[in-house]
ROSE-4610 file (N, C-alpha, C; in Angstrom, 1 decimal, always signed):
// ROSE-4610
residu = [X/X/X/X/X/X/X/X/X/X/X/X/X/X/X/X/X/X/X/X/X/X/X/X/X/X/X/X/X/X/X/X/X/X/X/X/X/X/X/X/X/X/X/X/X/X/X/X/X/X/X/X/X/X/X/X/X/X/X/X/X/X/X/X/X/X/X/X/X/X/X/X/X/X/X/X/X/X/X/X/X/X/X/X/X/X/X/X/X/X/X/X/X/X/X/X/X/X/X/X/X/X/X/X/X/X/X/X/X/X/X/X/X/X/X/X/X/X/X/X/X/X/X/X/X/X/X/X/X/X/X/X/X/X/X/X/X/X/X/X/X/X/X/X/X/X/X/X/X/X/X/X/X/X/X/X/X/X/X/X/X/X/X/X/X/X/X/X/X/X/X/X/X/X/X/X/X/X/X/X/X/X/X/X/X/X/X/X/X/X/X/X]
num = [1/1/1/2/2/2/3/3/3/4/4/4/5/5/5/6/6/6/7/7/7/8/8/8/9/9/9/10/10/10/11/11/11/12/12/12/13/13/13/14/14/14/15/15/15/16/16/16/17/17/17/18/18/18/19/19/19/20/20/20/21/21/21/22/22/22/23/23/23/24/24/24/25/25/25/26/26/26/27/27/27/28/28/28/29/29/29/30/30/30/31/31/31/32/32/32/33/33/33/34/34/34/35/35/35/36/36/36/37/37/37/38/38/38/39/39/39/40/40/40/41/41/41/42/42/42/43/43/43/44/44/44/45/45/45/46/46/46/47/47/47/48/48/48/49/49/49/50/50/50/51/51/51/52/52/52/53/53/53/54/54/54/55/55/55/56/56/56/57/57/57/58/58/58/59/59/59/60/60/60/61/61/61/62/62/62/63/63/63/64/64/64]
x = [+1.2/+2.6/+3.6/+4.7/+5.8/+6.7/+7.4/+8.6/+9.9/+10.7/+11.6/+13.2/+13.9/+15.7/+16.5/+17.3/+18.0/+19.5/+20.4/+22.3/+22.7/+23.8/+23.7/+22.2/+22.1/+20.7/+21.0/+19.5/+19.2/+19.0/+19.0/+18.9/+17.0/+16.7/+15.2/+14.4/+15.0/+14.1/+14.5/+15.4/+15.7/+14.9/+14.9/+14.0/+12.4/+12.1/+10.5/+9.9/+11.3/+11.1/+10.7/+12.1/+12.1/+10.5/+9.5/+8.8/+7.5/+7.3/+6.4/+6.0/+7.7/+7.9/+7.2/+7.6/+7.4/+5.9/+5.4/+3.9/+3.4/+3.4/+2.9/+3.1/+4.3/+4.2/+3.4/+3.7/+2.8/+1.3/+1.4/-0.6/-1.3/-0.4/-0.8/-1.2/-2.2/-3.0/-2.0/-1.4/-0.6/+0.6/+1.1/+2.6/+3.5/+4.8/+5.6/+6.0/+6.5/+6.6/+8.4/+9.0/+10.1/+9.3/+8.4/+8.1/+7.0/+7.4/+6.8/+7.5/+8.6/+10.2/+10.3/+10.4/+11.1/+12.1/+12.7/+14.4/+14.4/+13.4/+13.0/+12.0/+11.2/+10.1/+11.9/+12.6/+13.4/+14.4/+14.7/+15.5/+14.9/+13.9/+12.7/+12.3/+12.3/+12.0/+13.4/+14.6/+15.7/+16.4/+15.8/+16.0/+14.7/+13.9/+12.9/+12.9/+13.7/+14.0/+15.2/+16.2/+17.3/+16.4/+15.7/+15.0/+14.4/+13.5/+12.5/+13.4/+14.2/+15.6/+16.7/+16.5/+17.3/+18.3/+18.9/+20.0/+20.8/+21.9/+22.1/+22.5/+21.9/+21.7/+23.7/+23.6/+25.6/+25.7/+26.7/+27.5/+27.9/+27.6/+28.1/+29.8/+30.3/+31.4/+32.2/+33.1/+34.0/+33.8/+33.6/+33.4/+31.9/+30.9/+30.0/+28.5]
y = [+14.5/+14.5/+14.3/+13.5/+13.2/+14.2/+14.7/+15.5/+14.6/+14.8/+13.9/+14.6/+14.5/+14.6/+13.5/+13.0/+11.7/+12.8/+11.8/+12.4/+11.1/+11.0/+12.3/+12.0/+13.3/+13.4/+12.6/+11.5/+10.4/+11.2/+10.2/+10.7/+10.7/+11.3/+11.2/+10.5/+9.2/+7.9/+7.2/+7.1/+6.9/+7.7/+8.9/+9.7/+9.9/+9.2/+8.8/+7.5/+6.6/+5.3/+5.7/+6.1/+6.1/+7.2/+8.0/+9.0/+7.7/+7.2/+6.4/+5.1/+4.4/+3.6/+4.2/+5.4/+6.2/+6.9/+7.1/+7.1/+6.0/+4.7/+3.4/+3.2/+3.3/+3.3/+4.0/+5.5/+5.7/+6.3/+5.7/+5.9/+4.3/+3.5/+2.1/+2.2/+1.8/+1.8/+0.7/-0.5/-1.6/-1.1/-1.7/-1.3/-2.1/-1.0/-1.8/-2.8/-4.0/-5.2/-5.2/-4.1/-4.0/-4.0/-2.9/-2.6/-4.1/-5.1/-6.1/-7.3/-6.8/-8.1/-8.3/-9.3/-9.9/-9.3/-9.2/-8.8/-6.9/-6.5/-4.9/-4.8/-5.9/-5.8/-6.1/-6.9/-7.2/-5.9/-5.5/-3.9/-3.1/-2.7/-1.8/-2.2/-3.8/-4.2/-4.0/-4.1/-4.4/-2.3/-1.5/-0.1/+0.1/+0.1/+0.1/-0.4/-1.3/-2.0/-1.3/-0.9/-0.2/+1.5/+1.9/+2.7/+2.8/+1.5/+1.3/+1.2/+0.5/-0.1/+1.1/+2.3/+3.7/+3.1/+2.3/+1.8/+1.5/+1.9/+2.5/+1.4/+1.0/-0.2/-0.2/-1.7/-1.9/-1.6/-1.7/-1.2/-2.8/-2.9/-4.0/-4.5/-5.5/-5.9/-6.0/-5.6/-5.7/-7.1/-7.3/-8.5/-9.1/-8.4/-9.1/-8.5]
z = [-29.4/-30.0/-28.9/-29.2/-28.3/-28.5/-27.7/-27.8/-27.3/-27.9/-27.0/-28.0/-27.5/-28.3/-28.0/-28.6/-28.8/-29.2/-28.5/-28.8/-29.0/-30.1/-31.1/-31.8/-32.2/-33.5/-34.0/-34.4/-35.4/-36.6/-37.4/-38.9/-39.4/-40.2/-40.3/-40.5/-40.6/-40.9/-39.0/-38.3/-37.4/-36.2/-36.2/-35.5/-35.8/-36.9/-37.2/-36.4/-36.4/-35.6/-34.5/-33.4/-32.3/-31.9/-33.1/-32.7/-32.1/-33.5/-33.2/-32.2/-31.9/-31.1/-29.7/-29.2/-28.1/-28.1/-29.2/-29.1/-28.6/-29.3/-28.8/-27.2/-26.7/-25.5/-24.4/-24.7/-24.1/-24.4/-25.5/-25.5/-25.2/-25.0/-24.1/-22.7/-22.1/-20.8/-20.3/-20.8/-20.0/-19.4/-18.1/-17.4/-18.2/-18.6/-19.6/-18.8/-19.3/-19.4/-18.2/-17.9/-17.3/-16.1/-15.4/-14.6/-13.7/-14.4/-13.7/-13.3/-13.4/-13.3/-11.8/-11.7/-10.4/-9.7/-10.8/-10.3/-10.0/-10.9/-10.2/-8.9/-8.6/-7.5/-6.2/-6.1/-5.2/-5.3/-6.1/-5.7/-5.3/-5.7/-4.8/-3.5/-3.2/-2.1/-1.0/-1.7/-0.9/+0.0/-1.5/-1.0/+0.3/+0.0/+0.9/+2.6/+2.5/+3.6/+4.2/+4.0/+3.7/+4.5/+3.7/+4.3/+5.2/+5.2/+6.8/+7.9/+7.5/+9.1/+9.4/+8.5/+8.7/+8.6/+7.7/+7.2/+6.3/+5.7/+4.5/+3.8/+2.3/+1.7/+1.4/+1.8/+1.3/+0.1/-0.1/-1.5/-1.9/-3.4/-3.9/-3.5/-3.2/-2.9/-4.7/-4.7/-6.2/-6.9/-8.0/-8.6/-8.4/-8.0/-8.3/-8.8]
């Protein structure tokens, strides 16, 4: 059984969804489908680097 709390409280047909939605995920053996993005492998790659070089990752410049 999933435990989980949602704000504000869903309503009872809403909070059945989101129960069962969240069962399926995690009673799935596959890596969700986020955790294999390009664009998350190069942020993890860019903090890491930032870390190895003892170097504090820049801060985004305004507007971008």
């Amino acid at each position: 059984m999933v435990e989980f709390e949602a704000r504000p409280e869903p309503d009872p047909e809403q909070e059945e969804a989101l129960t069962l939605a969240l069962e399926r995920l995690l009673a799935g053996d596959a890596t969700p489908r986020a955790y294999l993005s390009r664009w998350r492998a190069e942020g993890i790659a860019e903090n890491v680097r930032g870390a190895v070089a003892n170097e504090p990752v820049p801060e985004p410049r305004p507007g971008e």
